[in-house]
C-alpha positions in Angstrom: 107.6 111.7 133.4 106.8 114.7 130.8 109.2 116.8 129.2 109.1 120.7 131.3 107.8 123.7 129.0 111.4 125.0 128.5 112.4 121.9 127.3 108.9 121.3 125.0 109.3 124.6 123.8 112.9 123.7 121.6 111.1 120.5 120.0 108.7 121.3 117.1 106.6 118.7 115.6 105.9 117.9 111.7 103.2 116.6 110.1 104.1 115.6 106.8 101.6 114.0 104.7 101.8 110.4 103.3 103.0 109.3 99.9 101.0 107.5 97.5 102.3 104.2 96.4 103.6 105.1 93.2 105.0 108.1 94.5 107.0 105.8 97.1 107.6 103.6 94.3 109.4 106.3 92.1 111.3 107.6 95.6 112.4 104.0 96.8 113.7 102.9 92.8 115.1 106.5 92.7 117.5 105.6 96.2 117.8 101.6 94.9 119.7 103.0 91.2 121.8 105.6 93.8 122.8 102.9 96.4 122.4 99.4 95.3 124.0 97.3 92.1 122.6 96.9 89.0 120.5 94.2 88.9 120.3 93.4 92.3 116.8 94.4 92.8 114.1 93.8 90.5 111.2 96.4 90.4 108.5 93.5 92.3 110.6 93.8 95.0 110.3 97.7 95.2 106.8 97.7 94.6 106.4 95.7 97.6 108.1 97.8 99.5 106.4 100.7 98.3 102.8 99.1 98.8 103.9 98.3 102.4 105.7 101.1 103.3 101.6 102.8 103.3 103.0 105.9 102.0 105.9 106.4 104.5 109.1 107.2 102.9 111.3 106.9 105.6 110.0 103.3 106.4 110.2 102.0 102.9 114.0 103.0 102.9 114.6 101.4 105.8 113.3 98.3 104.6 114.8 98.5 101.0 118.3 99.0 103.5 117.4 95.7 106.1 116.5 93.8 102.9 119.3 94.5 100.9 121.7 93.5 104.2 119.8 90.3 104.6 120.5 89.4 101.3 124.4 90.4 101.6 124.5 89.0 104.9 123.3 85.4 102.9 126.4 86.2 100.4 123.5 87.2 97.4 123.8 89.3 95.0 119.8 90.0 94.8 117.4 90.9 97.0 114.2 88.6 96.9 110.7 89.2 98.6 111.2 87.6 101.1 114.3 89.7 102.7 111.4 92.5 102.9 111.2 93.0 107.3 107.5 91.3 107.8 105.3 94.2 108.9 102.3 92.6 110.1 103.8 92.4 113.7 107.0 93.8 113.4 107.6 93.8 117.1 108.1 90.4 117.3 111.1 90.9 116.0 112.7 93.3 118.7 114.8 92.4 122.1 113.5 92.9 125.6 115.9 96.0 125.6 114.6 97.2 121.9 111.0 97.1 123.5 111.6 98.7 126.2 113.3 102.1 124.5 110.6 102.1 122.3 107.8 102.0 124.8 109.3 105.2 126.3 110.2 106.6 123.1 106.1 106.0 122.6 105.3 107.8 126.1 107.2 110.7 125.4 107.1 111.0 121.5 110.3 112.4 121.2 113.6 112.3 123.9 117.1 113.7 123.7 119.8 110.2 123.8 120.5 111.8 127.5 117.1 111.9 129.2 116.4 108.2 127.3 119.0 106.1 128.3 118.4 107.5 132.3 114.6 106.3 131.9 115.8 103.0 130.6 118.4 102.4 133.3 115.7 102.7 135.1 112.6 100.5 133.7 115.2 98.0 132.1 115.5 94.4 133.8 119.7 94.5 133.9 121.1 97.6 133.7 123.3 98.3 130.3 126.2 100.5 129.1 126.0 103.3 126.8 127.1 101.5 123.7 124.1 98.6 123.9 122.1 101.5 124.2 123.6 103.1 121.2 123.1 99.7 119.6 119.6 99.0 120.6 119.3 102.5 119.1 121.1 101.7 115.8 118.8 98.8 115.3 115.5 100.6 116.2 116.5 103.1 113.5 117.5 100.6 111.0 114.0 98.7 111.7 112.0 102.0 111.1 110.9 102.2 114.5 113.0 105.6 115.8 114.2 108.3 113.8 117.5 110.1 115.2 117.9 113.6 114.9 121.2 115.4 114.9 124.9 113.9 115.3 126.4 112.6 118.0 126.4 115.1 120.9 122.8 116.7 121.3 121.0 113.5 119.2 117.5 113.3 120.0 115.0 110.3 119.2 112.0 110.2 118.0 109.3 107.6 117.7 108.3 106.9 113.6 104.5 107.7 113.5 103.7 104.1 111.8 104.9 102.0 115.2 
């Protein structure tokens, strides 16, 4: 199923060059001295990020957030290297559900939260309310995977260029 020309026309598409890895190094510690405590990072653990993060901003903020949470959700107060998301098959990691929304997300680059949850009703295995789709949504955004643009009426998804 592709998107009519009316529809394409409304949806214009960015190409925004990559970062190098100091440059996401100097972004990432910027957001990590904004967000997190004192002391509950260490700079290893940024550069990491930064080196696997290949330049993408939005991903390496997304991972300095899912590491940070892992670490809170394990009652520390630091994050360590190994709370960094594994990204050699990051995949593995995601539901049936997850898989399936981003497959279509893949097909189609780029789908209002409408027109994605009717193709998933369809190609899912069990049909699912709105809110797991929200969730499934929340979670592929947290992981780096989807990028949502726009608030909650008119939101539109969009697959991360590194999946």
């Amino acid at each position: 199923m592709r998107l009519d020309p009316a529809t394409r026309v409304s949806f214009t598409l960015m190409c925004i060059p990559k970062y190098s890895a100091s440059q996401v190094f100097d972004i990432i510690k910027e957001r990590a001295e904004q967000a997190l405590k004192r002391g509950s990072y260490s700079d290893e653990v940024i550069r990491k990020i930064a080196e696997i993060s290949n330049g993408d901003v939005s991903l390496a903020i997304n991972m300095l957030k899912t590491a940070s949470l892992k670490a809170e959700s394990e009652n520390r107060t630091k994050i360590k290297v190994n709370d960094i998301p594994r990204s050699d098959c990051p995949r593995l990691e995601l539901s049936y559900d997850e898989r399936v929304l981003l497959n279509i997300l893949e097909q189609f680059i780029s789908l209002p939260a409408s027109k994605l949850y009717e193709i998933y009703l369809q190609e899912a295995r069990y049909l699912k309310c709105e809110r797991s789709f929200r969730k499934y949504m929340e979670k592929l955004c947290s992981k780096g995977f989807v990028k949502a643009i726009g608030d909650k009426r008119g939101r539109v998804y969009e697959v991360v260029a590194h999946v």
